[in-house]
N, C-alpha and C positions, 0 to 999 in steps of 0.2 A: 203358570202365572196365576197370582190368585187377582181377583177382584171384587169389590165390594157393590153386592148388592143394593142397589136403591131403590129409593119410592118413588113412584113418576103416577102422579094420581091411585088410581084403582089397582094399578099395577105394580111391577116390579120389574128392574132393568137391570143393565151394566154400562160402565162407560171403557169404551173400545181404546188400547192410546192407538194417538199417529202414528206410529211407526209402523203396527201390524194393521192397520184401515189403510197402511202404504202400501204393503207386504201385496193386500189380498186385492187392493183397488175396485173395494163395493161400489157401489153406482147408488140411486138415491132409495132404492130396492134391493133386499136380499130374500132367498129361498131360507125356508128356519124349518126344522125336521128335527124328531123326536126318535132315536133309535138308541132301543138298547139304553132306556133311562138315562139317555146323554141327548143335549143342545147339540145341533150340527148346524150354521152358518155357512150357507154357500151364497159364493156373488151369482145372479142371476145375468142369463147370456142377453145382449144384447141380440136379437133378431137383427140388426143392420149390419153390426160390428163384423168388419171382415178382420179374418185369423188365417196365418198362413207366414209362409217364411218371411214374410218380406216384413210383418209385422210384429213378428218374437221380439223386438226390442222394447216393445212397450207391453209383455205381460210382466207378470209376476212370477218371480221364480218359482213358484211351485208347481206353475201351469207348463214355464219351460223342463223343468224334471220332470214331470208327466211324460210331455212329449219325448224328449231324450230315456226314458223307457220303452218304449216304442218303436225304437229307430235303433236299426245299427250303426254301430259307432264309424264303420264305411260308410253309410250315408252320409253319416252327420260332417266327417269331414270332406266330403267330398259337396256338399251342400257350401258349405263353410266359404269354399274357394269363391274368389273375387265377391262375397259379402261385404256388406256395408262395417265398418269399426263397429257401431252399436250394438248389431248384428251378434257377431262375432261376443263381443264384452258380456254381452246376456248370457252367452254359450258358457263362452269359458269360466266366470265364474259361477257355477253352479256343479263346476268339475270339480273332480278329486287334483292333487296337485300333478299326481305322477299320470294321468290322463290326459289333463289338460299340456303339458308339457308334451306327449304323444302328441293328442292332436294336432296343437301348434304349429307342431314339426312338421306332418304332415301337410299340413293346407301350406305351409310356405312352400317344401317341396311342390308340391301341386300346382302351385301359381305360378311358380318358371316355366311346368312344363308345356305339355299340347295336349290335346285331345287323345292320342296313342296312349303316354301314359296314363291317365284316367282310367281309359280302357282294361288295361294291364293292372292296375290299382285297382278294381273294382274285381275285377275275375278272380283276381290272386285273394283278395278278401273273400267274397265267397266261399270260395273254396276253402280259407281257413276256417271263417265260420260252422263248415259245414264236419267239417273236422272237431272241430269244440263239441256241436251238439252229439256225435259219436261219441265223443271221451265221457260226457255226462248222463247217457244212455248205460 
């Protein structure tokens, strides 16, 4: 995206639109760094601001792809299970389509069952997991 340099006294700026100041949800402070003859703009962390699953509905998508690298996609849906809709609506779109339809599947499966299956759900992923990282070794 280009945008046009301005004058703001001594200085020089840019004006950010709404949609990506929605994207990133700066605060009335941001961190600004200089690497590699590039601007880098990061929102700075609130020290109070509690993060954690219960509150993934109100980041920014980029912060939930962060995490969703991070996380096995057996967690994620095993996480998933009896989430709030908002919850949930963060998750899944931020999926690929033919992922998000997986998981789907799964947390509903999931939601019927009990505690045993979970169980069985999680060892049986493991172990596929652990199979994958074989195949890529």
């Amino acid at each position: 995206m280009r945008l046009q340099v301005v004058e703001i006294g001594n200085s020089k700026g840019i004006r950010i639109p709404q949609a990506i100041l929605k994207q990133v949800q700066f605060g009335k402070e941001i961190d600004l760094d200089v690497k590699e003859g590039k601007i880098v703009l990061r929102r700075m962390i609130d020290p109070d601001r509690v993060v954690g699953f219960e509150t993934m509905s109100k980041m920014d998508d980029e912060a939930i792809k962060a995490m969703m690298r991070k996380v096995s996609l057996s967690d994620l849906v095993i996480a998933l299970i009896d989430a709030d809709k908002n919850t949930k609506e963060s998750v899944f779109r931020n999926m690929a389509e033919k992922t998000k339809a997986y998981v789907k599947q799964r947390v509903t499966t999931l939601e019927k069952g009990n505690a045993r299956d979970l169980i069985i759900e999680r060892s049986r992923n493991t172990i596929s997991e652990a199979f994958m990282e074989l195949m890529r070794e």
